[in-house]
Wavefront OBJ file of the C-alpha trace (Angstrom):
o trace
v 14.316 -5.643 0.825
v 17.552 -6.963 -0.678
v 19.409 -9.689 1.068
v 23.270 -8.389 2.360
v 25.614 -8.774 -0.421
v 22.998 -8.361 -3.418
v 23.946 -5.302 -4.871
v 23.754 -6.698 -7.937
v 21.447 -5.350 -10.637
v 19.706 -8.631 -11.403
v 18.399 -9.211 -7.850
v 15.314 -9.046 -7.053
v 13.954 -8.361 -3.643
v 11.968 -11.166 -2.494
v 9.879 -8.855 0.108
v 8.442 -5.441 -1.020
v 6.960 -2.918 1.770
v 5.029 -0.087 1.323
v 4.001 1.513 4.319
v 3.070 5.214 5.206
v 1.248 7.048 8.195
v -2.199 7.571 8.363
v -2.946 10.497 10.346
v -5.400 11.249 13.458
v -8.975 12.059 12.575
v -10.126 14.059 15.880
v -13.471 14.839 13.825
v -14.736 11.327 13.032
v -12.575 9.427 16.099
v -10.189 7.846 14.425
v -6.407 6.905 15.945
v -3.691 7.704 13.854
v -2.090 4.240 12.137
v 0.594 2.875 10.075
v -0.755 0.754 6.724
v 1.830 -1.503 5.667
v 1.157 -3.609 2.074
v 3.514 -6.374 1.786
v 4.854 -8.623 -1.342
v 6.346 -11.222 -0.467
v 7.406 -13.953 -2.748
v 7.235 -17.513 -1.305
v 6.988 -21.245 -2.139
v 3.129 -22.235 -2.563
v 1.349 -24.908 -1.062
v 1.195 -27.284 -4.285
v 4.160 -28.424 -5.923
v 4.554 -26.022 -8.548
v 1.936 -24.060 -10.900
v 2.046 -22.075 -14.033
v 1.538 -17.773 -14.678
v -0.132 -16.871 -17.551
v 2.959 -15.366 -18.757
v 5.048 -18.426 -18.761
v 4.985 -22.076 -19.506
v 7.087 -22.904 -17.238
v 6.248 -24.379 -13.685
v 7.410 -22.175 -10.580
v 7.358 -23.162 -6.782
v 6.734 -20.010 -5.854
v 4.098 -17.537 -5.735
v 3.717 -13.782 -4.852
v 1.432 -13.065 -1.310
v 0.014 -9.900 0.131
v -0.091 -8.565 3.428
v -2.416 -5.594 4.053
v -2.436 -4.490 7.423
v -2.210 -1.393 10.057
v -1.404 -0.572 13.653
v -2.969 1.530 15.638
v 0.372 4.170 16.176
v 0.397 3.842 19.648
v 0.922 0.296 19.305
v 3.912 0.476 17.061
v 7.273 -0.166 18.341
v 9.228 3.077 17.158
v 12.528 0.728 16.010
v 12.209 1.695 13.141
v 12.463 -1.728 11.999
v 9.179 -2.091 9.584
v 9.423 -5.874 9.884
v 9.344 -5.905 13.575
v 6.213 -4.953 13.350
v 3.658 -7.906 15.219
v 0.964 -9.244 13.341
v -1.185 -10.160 16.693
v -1.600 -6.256 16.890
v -2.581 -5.653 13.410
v -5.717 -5.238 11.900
v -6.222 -6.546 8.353
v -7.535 -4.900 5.189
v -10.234 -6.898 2.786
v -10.448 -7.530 -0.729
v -13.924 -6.672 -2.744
v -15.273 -10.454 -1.362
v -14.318 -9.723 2.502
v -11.274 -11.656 2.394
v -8.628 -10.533 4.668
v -5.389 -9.827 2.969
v -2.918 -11.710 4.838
v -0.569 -14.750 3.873
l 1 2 3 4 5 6 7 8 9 10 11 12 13 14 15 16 17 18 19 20 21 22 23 24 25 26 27 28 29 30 31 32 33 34 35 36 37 38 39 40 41 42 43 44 45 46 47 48 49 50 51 52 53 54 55 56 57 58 59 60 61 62 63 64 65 66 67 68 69 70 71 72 73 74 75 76 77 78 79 80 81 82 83 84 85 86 87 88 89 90 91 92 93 94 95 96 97 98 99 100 101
């Protein structure tokens, strides 16, 4: 997601989506959903840090969102960030972590 009036080639999007349907499982009971796995870059809670790929410091750091929504629950807006968090249910990393910032 560019901000209005950043066509430019160097801009970088400071939020990324990906999001696709998951459909209904009628077999095993499952409701069809919509997984959305954000990027989103943002300032972190210390001061500044350093990547391993530079020396210099940076206030900002990269987060992930990995959530869904039960489709019947979605607002059909079409509007991907409209979509509420108190609804969603989030994904975990391998140490049952859930991936939201």
């Amino acid at each position: 997601m560019l901000p209005d009036g950043a066509i430019d080639a160097d801009a970088y999007p400071q939020r990324v989506h990906l999001a696709w349907e998951v459909p209904e499982d009628t077999v095993r009971g499952l409701k069809g959903t919509l997984r959305r796995v954000t990027y989103e870059l943002g300032p972190i809670s210390e001061e500044t840090r350093t990547h391993p790929w530079s020396s210099q410091l940076s206030p900002v750091t990269c987060y992930l969102t990995d959530a869904e929504w039960d489709l019947d629950q979605v607002d059909k807006t079409g509007d991907i960030d409209a979509l509420s968090l108190s609804h969603a249910r989030f994904h975990t990393n391998a140490d049952g972590e859930e991936q939201c910032s």
